[in-house]
VOGU-3710 file (C-alpha; in Angstrom, 3 decimals, decimal comma):
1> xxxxxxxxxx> -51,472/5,651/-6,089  -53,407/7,479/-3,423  -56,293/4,948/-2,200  -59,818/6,158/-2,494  -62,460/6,515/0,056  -65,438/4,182/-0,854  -69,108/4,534/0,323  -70,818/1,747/1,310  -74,180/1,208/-0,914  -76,402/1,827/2,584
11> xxxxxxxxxx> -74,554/5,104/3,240  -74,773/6,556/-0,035  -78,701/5,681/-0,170  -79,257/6,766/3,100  -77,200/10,133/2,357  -79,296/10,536/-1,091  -83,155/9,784/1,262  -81,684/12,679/3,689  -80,777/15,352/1,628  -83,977/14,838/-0,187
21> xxxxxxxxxx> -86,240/14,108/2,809  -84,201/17,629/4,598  -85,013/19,383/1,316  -88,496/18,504/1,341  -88,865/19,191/5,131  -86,649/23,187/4,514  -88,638/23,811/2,082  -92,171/23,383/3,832  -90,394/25,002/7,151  -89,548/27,992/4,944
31> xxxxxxxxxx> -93,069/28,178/3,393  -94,844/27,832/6,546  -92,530/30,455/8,357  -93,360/33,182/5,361  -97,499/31,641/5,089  -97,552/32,567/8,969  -95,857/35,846/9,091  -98,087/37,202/6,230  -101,462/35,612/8,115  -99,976/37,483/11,130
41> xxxxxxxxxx> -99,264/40,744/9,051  -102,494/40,199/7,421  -104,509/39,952/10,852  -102,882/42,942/11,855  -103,835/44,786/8,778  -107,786/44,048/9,192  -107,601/45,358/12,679  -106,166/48,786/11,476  -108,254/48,383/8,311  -111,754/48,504/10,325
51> xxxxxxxxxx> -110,386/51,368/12,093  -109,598/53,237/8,913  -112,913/52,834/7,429  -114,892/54,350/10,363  -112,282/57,138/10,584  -112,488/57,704/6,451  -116,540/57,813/7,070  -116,146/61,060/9,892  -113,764/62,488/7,700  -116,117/62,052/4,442
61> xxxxxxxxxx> -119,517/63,213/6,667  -117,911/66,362/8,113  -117,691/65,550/10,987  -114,789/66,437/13,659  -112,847/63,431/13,358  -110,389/64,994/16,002  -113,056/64,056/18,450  -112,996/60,780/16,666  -109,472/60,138/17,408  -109,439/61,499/20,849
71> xxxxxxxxxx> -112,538/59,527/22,196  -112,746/56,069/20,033  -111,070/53,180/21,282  -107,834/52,567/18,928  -106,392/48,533/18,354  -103,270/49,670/19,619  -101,952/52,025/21,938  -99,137/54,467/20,799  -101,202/54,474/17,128  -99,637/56,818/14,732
81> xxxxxxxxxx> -102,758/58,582/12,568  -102,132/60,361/9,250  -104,802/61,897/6,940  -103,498/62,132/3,741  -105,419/63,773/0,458  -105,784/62,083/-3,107  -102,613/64,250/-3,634  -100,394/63,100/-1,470  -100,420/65,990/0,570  -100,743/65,182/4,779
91> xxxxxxxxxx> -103,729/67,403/6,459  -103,385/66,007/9,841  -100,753/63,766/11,603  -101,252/63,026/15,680  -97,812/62,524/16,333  -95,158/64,410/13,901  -95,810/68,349/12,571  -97,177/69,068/9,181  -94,560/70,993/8,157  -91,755/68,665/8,383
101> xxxxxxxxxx> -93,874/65,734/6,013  -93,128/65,997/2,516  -95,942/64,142/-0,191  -96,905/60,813/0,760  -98,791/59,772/-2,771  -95,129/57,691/-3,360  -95,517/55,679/0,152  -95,958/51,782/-0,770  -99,040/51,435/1,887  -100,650/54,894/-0,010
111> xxxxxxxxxx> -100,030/53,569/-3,796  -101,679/50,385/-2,635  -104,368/52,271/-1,307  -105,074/54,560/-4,296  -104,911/51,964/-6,628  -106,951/48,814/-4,767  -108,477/50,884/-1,779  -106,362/49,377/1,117  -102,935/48,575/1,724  -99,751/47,889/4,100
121> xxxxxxxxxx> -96,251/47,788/4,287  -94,319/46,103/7,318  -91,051/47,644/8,643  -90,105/50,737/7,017  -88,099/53,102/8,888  -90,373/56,599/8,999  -88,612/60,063/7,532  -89,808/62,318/9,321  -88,946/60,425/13,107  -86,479/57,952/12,211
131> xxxxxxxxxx> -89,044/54,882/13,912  -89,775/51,930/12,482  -94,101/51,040/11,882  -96,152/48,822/10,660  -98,414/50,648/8,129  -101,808/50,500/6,986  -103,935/52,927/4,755  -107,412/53,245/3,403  -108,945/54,786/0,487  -112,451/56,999/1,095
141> xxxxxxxxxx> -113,912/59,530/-1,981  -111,407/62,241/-1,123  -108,978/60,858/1,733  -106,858/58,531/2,735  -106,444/57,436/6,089  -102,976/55,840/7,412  -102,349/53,941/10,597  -99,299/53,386/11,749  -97,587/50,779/14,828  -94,211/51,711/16,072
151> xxxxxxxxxx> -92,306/48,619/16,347  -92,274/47,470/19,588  -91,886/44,185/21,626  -95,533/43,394/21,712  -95,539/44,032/17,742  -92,884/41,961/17,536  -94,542/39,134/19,244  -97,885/39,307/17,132  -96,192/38,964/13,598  -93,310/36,419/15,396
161> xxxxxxxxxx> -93,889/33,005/14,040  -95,010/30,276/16,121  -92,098/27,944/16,376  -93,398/25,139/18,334  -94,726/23,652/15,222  -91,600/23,844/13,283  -89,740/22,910/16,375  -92,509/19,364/16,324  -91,447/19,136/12,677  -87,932/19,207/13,208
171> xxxxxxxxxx> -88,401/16,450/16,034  -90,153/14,456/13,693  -87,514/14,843/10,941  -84,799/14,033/13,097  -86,707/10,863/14,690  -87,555/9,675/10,523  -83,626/10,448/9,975  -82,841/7,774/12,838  -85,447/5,607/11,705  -84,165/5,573/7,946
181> xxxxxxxxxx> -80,504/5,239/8,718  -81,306/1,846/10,613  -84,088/0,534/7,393  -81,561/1,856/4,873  -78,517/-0,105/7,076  -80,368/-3,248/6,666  -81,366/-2,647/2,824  -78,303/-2,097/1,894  -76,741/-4,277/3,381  -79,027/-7,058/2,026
191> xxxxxxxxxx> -78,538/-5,203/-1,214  -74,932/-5,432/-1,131  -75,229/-9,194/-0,399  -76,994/-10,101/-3,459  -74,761/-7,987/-5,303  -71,778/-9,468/-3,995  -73,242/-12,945/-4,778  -74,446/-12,200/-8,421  -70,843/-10,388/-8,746  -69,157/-13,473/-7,383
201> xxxxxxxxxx> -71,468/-15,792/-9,931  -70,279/-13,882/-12,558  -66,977/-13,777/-11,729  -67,421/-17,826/-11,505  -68,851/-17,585/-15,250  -66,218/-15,849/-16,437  -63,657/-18,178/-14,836  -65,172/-20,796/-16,274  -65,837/-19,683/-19,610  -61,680/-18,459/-19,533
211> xxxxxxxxxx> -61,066/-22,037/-18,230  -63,115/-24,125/-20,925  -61,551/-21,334/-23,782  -57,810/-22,211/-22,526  -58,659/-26,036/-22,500  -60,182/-25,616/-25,894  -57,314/-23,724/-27,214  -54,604/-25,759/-25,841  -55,973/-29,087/-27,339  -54,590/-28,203/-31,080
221> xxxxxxxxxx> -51,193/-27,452/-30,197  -50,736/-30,105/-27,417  -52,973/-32,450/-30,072  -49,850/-31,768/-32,787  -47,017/-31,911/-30,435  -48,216/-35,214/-29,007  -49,018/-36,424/-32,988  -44,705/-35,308/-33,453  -43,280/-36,985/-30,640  -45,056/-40,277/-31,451
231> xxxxxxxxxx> -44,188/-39,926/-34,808  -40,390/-39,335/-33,567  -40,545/-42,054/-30,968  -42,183/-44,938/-33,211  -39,172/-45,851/-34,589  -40,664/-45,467/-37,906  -37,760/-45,215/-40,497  -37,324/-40,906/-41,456  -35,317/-38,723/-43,216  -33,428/-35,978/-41,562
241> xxxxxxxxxx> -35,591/-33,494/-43,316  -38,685/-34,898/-42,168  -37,273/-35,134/-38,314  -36,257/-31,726/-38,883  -39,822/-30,902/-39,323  -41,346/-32,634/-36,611  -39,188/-30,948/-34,526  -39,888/-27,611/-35,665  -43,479/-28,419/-35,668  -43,066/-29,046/-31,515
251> xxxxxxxxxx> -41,269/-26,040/-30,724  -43,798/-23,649/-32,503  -46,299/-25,190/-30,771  -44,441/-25,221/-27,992  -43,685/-21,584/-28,448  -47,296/-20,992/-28,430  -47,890/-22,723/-25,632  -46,119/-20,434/-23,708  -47,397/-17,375/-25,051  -50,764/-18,055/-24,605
261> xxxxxxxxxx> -50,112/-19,039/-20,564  -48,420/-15,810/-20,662  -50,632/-13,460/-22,073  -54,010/-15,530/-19,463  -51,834/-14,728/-16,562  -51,211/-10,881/-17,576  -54,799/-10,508/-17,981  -55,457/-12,990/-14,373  -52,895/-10,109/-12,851  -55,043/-6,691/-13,978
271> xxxxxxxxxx> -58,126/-8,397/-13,655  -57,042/-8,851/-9,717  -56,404/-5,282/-9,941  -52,915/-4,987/-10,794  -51,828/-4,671/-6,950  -48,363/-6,029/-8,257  -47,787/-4,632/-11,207  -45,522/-1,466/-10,675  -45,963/1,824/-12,131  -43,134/4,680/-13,391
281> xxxxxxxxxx> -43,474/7,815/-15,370  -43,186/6,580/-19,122  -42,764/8,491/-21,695  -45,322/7,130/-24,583  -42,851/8,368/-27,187  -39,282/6,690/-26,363  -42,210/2,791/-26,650  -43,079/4,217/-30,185  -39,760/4,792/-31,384  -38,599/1,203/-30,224
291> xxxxxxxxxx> -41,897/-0,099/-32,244  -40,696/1,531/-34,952  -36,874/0,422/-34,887  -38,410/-3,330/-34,633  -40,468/-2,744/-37,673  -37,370/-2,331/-39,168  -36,045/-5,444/-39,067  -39,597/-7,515/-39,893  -39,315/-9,862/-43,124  -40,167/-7,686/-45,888
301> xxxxxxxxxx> -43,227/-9,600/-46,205  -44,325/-8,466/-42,904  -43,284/-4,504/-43,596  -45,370/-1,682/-42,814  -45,042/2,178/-42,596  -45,475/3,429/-39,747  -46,591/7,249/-39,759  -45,842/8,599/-35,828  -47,578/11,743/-35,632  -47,079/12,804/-31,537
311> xxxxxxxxxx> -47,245/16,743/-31,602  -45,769/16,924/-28,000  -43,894/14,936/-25,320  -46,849/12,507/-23,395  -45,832/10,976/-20,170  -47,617/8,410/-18,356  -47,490/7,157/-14,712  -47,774/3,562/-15,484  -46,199/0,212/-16,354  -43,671/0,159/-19,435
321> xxxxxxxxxx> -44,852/-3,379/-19,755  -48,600/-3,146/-20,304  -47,751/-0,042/-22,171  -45,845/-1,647/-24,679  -48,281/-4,267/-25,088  -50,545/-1,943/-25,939  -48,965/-0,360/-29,391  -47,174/-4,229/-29,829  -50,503/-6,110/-30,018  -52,022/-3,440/-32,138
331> xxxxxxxxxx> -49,238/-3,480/-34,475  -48,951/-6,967/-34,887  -52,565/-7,522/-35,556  -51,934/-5,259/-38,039  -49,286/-6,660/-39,404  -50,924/-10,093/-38,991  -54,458/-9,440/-40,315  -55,473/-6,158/-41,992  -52,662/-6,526/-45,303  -52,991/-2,605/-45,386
341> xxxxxxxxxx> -49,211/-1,297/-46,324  -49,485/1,705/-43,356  -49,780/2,233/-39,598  -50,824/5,563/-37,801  -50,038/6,588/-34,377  -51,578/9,956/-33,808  -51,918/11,934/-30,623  -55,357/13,812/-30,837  -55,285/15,285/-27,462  -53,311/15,872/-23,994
351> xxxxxxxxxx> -54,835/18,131/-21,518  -56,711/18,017/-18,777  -54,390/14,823/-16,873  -55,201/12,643/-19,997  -54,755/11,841/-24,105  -56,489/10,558/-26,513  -54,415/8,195/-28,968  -55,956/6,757/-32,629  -54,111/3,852/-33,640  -55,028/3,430/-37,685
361> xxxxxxxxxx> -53,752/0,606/-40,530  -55,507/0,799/-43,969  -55,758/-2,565/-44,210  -59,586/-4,336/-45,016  -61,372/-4,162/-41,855  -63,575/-6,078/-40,446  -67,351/-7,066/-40,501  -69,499/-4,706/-38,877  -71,250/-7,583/-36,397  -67,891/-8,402/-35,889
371> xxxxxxxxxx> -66,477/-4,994/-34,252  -68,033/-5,741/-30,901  -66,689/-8,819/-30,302  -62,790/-8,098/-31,298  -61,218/-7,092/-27,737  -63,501/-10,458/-26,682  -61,084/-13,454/-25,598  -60,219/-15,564/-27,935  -62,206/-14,481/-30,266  -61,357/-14,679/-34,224
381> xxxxxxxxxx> -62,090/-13,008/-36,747  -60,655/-15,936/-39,192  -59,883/-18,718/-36,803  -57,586/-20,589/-39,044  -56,041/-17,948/-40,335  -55,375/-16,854/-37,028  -54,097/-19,749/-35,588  -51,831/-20,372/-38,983  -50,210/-17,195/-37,784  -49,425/-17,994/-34,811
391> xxxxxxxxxx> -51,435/-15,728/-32,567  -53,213/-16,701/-29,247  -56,559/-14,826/-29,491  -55,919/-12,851/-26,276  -54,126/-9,663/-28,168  -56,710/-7,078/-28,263  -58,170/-8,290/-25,187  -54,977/-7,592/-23,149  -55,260/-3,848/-25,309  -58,613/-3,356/-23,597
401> xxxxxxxxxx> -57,074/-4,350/-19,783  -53,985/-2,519/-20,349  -55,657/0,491/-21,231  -58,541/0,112/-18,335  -55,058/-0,378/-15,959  -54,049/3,535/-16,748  -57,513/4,690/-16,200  -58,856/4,937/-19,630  -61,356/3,572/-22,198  -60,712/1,958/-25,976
411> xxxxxxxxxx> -63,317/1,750/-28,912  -62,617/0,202/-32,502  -64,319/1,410/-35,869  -63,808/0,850/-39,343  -62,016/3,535/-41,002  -64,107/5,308/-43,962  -61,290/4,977/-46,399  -60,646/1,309/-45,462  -59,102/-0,346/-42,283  -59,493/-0,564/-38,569
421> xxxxxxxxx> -59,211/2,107/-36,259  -58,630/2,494/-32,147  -59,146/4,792/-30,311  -58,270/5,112/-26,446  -57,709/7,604/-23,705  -55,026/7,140/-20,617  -54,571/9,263/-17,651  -51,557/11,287/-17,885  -50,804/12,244/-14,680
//
């Protein structure tokens, strides 16, 4: 199984305060970049907007505004100058003939202008001589007057942004970055410590609560086997049927004995993470057949029907021994608990690298305060019933780590009609 690459706790919250702290800090460069460039355009626009107004006043009074243009001092040198009627149509132009300008009333600058008095447009590429301006336009009573910059380094360099300030806040922003790698190092780290330490104390809990459940659950049957051997040993006068019993009585105990060390050190070995347990592609449906040849053979007391219902072939990379505990423990808590007559196995999905499995008996159920507590260690549902049958409590709770061992996740619910039902997914693949 390919290993995966884990993040320390520091990393990942020093990664999550950088991409938002570099989000934040984008996000106000961008702002400030597009806030400048329209002051600058906007600064530029007043200039050519004062000019405007005195040359829409000597157009308006009569009076020779050629004169105007030839003698007034303009904001820029190389100023383009249009006049341009409520039409659209151009009456004058100082740079480009009349007769090659088609209507201007379309222009972005000269629909500004008719509709709020004044506006400007930055970089479009002229028509008529294929340069790139600035423009800038002003409404009077009967014209509009349009200034225009050709682009040009020294326009260039008074709507450029002023990147020393961005530059500072980048400087800053990288300094913080340093400065939050080395706080976030040490919080996490401490973090990580007390986790580690509250993870360890549970772990210890656990262990302990394991031990003390193990202690209290080998008492009965070491309790009766000690009670038979001092019975056999006593010298007290028996019959050969009694004897007979006695011994009996020590080798089901005995036998349980054994299971139940079993079954804690399966669960000890996934709940160390299974390093040692191998894995092998299994196919799911060759375990349920053998389930239901051993069925087969139960005591016809102990008989159920087992309905298979697996659409398609399901193959699983995983251990054929945890698998088969899984359908084996459900199935004989089935058999041992629910007195329902049937068993489904039913494949509900396979796609995507994993299934989904219900495992159904329509037996009595259980208690719904009790549901939550059933893959629980140990735990009973009827504790002498349980124990009469032979079972050591750790069944469904070896179902849980089993399926948490291929990658998936169990639930149980009472069936509507009656009974218990599982459901659990598995990786696939």
């Amino acid at each position: 199984m390919a290993s995966e690459i884990k993040i320390s706790f520091h990393k990942r919250l020093f990664l999550l305060l950088l991409a938002f702290s570099w989000a934040i800090v984008l996000c106000f460069i961008g702002f400030q970049y597009f806030r400048e460039k329209e002051y600058r355009s906007d600064f530029l626009n007043k200039q050519l907007q004062q000019y405007n107004r005195y040359l829409v006043e000597t157009v308006e009074e009569g009076l020779p505004y050629e004169d105007f243009i030839a003698t007034r001092n303009k904001p820029f040198d190389e100023l383009r100058i249009s006049i341009i009627t409520l039409s659209g149509a151009v009456v004058y132009d100082n740079t480009v003939p009349l007769d090659v300008l088609d209507n201007h009333r379309e222009r972005p600058e000269v629909a500004s202008a008719l509709k709020k008095g004044y506006g400007y447009h930055i970089g479009r590429l002229s028509v008529s001589d294929g340069r790139e301006y600035f423009y800038s336009a002003t409404r009077g009573e009967r014209v509009i007057v349009r200034t225009a910059i050709p682009y040009s380094n020294t326009l260039q360099d008074l709507l450029k942004s002023d990147w020393s300030f961005l530059v500072t806040i980048l400087s800053i922003s990288l300094c913080m970055s340093i400065v939050a790698y080395f706080t976030t190092r040490r919080l996490g780290k401490a973090i990580e410590r007390v986790n580690r330490y509250e993870a360890e104390q549970e772990r210890n809990r656990i262990k302990r609560q394991l031990t003390n459940n193990i202690n209290h659950e080998l008492k009965t049957p070491v309790a009766s086997i000690q009670v038979c051997l001092e019975t056999l040993l006593s010298g007290i006068p028996l019959s050969d049927t009694k004897r007979q019993e006695l011994i009996e009585r020590c080798y089901i105990n005995n036998e349980r004995l054994r299971r139940m060390l079993n079954d804690v050190s399966l669960i000890t070995r996934m709940e160390d993470g299974g390093q040692h347990i191998t894995r092998e592609r299994i196919v799911l449906n060759h375990i349920l057949q053998e389930i239901a040849g051993e069925l087969d053979v139960l005591p016809d007391e102990e008989q159920l029907t087992l309905h298979i219902d697996f659409s398609e072939e399901v193959t699983v990379e995983g251990n054929l021994s945890l698998l088969g505990s899984i359908f084996r423990n459900l199935t004989e808590n089935a058999i041992a608990y629910s007195e329902g007559k049937n068993i489904w196995i039913t494949l509900l999905e396979n796609n995507g690298g994993h299934c989904r499995i219900r495992f159904e008996d329509d037996g009595k159920g259980v208690a719904p305060h009790q549901l939550v507590h059933l893959f629980d260690r140990f735990y009973r549902v009827d504790k002498g019933r349980s124990r009469q049958k032979g079972g050591t409590g750790l069944g469904l709770s070896i179902v849980k780590h089993a399926v948490q061992f291929h990658g998936g996740t169990i639930s149980v619910s009472n069936r509507p009609q009656g009974g218990l039902r599982f459901e659990f997914t598995m990786k696939t693949r």
